[in-house]
C-alpha positions as CSV (number, residue, x, y, z in Angstrom):
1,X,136.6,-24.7,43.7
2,X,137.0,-27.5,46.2
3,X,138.4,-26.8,49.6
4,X,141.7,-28.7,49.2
5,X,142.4,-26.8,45.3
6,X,141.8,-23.9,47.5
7,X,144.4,-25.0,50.4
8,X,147.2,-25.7,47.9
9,X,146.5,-22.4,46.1
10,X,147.2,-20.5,49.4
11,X,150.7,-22.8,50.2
12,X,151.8,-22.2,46.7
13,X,151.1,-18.3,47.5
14,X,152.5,-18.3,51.1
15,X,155.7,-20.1,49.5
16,X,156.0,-17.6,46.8
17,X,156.1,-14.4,49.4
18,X,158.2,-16.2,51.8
19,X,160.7,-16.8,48.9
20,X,160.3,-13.0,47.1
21,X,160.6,-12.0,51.1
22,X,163.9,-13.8,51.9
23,X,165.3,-12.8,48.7
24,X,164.9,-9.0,48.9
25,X,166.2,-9.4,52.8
26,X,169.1,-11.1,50.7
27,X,169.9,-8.4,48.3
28,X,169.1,-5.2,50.9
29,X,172.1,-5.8,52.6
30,X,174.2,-5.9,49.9
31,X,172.4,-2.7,48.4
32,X,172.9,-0.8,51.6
33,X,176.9,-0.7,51.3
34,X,177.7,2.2,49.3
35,X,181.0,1.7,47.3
36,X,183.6,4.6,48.6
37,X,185.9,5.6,45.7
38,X,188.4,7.1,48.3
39,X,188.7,4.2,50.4
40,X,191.6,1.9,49.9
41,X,190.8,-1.5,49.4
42,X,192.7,-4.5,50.5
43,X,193.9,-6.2,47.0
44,X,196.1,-5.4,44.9
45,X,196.1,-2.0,43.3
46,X,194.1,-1.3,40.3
47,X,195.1,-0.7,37.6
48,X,197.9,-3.7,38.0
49,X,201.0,-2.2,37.2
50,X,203.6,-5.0,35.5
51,X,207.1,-4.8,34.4
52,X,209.2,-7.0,32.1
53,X,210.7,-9.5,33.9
54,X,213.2,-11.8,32.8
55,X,212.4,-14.5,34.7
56,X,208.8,-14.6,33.2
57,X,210.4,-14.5,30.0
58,X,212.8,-17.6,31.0
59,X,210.0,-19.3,32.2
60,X,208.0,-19.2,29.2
61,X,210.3,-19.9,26.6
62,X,211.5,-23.0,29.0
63,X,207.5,-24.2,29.4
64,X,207.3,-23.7,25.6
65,X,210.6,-25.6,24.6
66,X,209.0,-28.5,27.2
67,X,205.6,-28.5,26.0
68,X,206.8,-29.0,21.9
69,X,209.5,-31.4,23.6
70,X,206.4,-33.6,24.4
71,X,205.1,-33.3,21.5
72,X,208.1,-34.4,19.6
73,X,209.4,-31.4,17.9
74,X,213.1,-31.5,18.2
75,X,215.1,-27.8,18.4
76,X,211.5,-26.0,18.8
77,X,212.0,-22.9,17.5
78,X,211.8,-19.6,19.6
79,X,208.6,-17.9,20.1
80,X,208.4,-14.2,19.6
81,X,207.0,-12.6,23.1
82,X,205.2,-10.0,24.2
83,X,207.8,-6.9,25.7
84,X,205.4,-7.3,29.5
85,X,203.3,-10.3,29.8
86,X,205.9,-12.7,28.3
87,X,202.8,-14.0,26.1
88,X,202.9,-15.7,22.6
89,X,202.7,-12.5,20.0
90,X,203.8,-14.9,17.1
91,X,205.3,-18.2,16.5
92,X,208.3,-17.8,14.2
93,X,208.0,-20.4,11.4
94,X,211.0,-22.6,9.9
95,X,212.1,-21.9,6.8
């Protein structure tokens, strides 16, 4: 083995540790925090707690009128919604 294949060997090495090195310096800190189940955190608690809402009903049916408005569906008919989330449970058909 030549004395420059040797060289590169020991960069490529010297890379590889200083890389593995930095990354486990990385990750330890975020290992050393323990997660405390009795301490509050800042957000929003968990589980989210939702009510219906009229409003979010209002809005949706208006942003679903709109959106078949644009499509070109005259008198689109009402959705049926989810009692919370004022999702789409079913789209009544037209008979």
């Amino acid at each position: 083995m030549s004395r420059r294949a040797h060289t590169t060997q020991l960069h490529a090495a010297r890379r590889t540790l200083v890389c593995a090195a930095l990354a486990l310096m990385a990750f330890a800190c975020a290992a050393s925090r323990g997660v405390d189940p009795e301490k509050p955190s800042a957000g929003a608690p968990y589980p989210v707690t939702l009510t219906s809402n009229d409003e979010r009903d209002r809005a949706t049916r208006d942003a679903w009128a709109r959106l078949l408005t644009e499509q070109g569906i005259t008198n689109p008919p009402a959705p049926e919604l989810q009692p919370i989330t004022a999702t789409l449970a079913a789209i009544r058909q037209r008979g």
